[in-house]
C-alpha positions as CSV (number, residue, x, y, z in Angstrom):
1,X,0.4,16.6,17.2
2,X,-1.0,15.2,20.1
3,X,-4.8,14.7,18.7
4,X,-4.1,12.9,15.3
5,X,-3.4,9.4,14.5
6,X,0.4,8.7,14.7
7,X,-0.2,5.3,12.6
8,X,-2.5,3.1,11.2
9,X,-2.7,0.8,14.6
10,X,-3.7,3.3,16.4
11,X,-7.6,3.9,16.3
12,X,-10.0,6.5,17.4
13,X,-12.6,4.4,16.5
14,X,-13.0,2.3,19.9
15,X,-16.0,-0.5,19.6
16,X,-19.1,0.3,22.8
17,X,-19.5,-4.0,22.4
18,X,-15.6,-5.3,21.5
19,X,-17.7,-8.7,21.2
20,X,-18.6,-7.7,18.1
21,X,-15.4,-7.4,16.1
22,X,-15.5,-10.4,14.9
23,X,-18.9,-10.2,13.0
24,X,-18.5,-6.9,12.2
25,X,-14.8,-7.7,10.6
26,X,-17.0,-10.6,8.7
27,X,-19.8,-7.8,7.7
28,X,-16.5,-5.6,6.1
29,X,-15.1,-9.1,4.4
30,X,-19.1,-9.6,2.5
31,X,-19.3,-5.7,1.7
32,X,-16.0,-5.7,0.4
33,X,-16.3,-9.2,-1.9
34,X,-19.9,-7.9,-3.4
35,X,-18.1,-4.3,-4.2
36,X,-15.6,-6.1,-5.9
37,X,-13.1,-4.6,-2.9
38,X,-10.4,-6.7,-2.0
39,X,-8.8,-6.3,1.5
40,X,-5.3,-6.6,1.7
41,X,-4.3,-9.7,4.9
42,X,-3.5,-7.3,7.2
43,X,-6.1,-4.6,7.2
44,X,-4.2,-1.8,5.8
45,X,-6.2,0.1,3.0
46,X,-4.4,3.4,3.1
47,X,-3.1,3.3,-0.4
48,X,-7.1,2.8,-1.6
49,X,-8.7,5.8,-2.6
50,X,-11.2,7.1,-1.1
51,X,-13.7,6.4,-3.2
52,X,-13.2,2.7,-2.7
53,X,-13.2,2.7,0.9
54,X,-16.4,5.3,1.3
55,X,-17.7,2.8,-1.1
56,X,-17.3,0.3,1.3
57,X,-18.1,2.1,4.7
58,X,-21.6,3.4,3.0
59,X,-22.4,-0.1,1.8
60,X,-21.5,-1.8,5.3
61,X,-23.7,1.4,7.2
62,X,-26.4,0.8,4.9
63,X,-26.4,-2.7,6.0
64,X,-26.0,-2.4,9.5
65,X,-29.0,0.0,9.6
66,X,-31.1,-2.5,7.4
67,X,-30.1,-4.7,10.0
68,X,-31.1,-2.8,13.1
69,X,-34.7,-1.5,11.3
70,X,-35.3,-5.7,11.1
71,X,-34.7,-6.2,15.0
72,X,-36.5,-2.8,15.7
73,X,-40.1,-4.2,13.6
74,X,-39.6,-7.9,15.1
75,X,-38.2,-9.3,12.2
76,X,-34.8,-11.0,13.2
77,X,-34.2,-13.1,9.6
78,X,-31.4,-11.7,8.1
């Protein structure tokens, strides 16, 4: 079908600032060590459950929120 992922390099979720793969691939490393997540080398989590990696997506949107509500109020210390 034309709309759905064919694979797991293909992604829907496109970055608006590519600059910031790489600290947001470091964010995704933290989350996933303080969950006690472990992320295979080359990125692939489709045989985690979901669970585990809504677990992880929560924590790391919790975070980046926390992080934006810092910049928003002036406080940059993170």
């Amino acid at each position: 079908m034309a709309g759905q992922n064919q694979g797991r390099n293909n992604r829907s979720n496109n970055l608006v600032v590519p600059e910031a793969n790489s600290a947001l691939q470091q964010l995704k490393m933290e989350a996933a060590q303080e969950l006690g997540v472990s992320i295979p080398q080359d990125g692939y989590m489709g045989h985690y459950t979901s669970r585990e990696t809504g677990s992880l997506g929560g924590y790391i949107t919790k975070r980046l929120v926390q992080m934006a509500e810092q910049q928003l109020s002036g406080r940059s210390n993170m």
